[in-house]
matplotlib code that plots the C-alpha trace (Angstrom):
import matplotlib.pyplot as plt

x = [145.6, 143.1, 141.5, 142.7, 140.5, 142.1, 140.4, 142.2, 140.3, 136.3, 134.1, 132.1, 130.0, 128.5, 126.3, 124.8, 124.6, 123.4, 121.1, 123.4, 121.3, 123.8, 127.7, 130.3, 133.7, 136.9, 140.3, 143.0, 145.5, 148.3, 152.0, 153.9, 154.6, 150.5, 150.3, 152.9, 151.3, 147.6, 148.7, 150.2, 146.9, 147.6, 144.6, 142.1, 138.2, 136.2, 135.6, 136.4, 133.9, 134.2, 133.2, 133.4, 135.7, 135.6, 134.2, 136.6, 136.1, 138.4, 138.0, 138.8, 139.7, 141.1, 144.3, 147.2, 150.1, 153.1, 155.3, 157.0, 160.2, 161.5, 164.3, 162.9, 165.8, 164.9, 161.1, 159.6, 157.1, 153.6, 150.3, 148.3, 145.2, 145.3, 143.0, 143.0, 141.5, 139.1, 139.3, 136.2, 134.3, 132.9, 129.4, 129.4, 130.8, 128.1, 125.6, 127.2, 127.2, 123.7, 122.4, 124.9, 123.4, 119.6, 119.1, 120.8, 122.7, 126.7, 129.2, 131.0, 134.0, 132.5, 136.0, 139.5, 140.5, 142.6, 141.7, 144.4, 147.8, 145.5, 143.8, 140.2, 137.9, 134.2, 132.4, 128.6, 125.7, 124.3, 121.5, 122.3, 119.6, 117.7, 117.7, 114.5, 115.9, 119.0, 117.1, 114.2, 117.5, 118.6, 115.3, 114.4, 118.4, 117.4, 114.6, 115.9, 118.5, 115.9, 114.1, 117.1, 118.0, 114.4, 114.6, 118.2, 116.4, 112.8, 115.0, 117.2, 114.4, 113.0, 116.0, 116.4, 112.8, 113.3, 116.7, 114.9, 112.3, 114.4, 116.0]
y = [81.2, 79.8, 81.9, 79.3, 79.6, 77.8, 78.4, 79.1, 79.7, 79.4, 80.2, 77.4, 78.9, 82.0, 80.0, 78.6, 82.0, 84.6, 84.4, 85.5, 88.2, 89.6, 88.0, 90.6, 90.1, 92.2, 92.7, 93.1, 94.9, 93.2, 92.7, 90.7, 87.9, 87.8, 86.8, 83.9, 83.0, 83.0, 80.8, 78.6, 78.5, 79.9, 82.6, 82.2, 84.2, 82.4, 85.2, 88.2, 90.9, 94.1, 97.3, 101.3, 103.7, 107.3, 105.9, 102.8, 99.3, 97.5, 94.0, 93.2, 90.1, 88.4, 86.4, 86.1, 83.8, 85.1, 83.2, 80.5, 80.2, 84.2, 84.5, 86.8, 89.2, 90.2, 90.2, 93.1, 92.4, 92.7, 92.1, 89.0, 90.7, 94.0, 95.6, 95.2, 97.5, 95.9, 97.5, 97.6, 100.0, 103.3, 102.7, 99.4, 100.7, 103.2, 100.8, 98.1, 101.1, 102.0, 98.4, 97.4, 100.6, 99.0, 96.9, 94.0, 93.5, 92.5, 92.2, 88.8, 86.7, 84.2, 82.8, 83.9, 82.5, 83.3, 84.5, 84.7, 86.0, 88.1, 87.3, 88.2, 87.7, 87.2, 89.3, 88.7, 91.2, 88.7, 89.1, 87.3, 84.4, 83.7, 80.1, 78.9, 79.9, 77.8, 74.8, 75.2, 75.0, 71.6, 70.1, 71.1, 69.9, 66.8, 66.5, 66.9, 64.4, 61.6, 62.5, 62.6, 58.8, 57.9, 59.3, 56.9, 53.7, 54.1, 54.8, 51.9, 49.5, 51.0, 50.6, 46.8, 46.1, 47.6, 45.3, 42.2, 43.2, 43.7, 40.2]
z = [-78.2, -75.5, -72.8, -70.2, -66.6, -64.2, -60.4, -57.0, -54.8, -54.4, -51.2, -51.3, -47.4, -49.7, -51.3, -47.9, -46.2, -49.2, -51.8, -54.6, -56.8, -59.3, -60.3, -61.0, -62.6, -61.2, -61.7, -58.4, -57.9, -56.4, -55.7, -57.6, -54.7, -54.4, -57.7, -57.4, -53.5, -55.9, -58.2, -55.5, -54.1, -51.1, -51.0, -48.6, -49.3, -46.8, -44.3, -47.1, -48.5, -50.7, -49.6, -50.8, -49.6, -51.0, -54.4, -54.8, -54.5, -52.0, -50.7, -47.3, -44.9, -48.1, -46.7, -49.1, -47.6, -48.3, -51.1, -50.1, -52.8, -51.5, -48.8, -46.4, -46.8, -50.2, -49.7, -48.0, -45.1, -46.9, -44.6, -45.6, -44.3, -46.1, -48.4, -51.3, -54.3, -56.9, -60.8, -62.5, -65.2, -63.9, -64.7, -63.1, -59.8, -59.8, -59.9, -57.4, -55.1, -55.5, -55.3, -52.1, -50.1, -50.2, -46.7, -46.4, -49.4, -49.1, -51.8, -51.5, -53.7, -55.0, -56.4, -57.9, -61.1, -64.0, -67.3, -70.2, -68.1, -65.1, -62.0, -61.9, -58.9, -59.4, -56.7, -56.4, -54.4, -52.0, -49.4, -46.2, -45.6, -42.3, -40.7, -42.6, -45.3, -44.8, -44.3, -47.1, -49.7, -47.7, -48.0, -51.6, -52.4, -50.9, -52.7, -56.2, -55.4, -54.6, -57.9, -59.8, -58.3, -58.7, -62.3, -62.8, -61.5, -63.9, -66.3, -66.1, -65.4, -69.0, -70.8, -69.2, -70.8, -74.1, -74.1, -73.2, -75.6, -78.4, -78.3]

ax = plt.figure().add_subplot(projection="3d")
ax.plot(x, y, z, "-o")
ax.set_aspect("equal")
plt.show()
């Protein structure tokens, strides 16, 4: 059987505003609505971030809509904003813990996905970056694109030679 990973959600701003320095993988606990509202796509991680409370890992400002295919009568009021606790080995906690209490380091989703039948969410300690920052990555993204289309066209021209030449 295949190890399926299908992607719900991403949070596409992290990458603008941290520099990402190490990628974690978590489980989530949840209701069993949440999961059906998740893999409706209805989770939003844009403002979200994971924190410690009394040596657990719990990720907050994660908005879950609630599911859409429940009568209300049935389905008991459950706050879209709530925290929510992340499951992940011991030893790893320990050191997440230790490296997100240094200066300046956050731990952010990166994404929620599935893998085989659960829902995972990959968590990564990021360290927020300053304006200058923001725009050296623009400028040196910029820059590898016009080598990379620079590259395409030499390399086109080259191959249009060695066709011509070949005939």
């Amino acid at each position: 059987m295949e190890d399926k990973e299908r992607v719900f959600a991403t949070n596409r701003s992290a990458r603008h505003l941290y520099e990402i320095l190490e990628n974690y993988e978590a489980g989530i606990v949840l209701s069993g609505f949440e999961v059906k509202s998740i893999r409706e796509g209805k989770v939003q991680i844009k403002d979200s971030y994971a924190g410690f409370e009394k040596g657990e890992l719990f990720l907050y400002n994660c908005h879950i809509s609630p599911y859409s295919h429940h009568t209300h009568a049935t389905l008991t009021p459950i706050d879209p904003l709530r925290k929510r606790k992340l499951l992940m080995h011991k030893l790893e906690l320990r050191r997440l813990k230790g490296k997100s209490e240094e200066k300046g380091l956050t731990i952010i989703p990166l994404r929620f996905y599935q893998k085989g039948r659960k829902i995972k969410v990959e968590i990564s300690l990021c360290k927020g970056k300053k304006v200058f920052d923001k725009r050296e990555s623009i400028k040196k993204r910029e820059i590898e694109r016009e080598n990379a289309t620079i590259l395409k066209y030499k390399l086109t021209k080259i191959q249009l030679k060695m066709f011509f030449l070949a005939d």
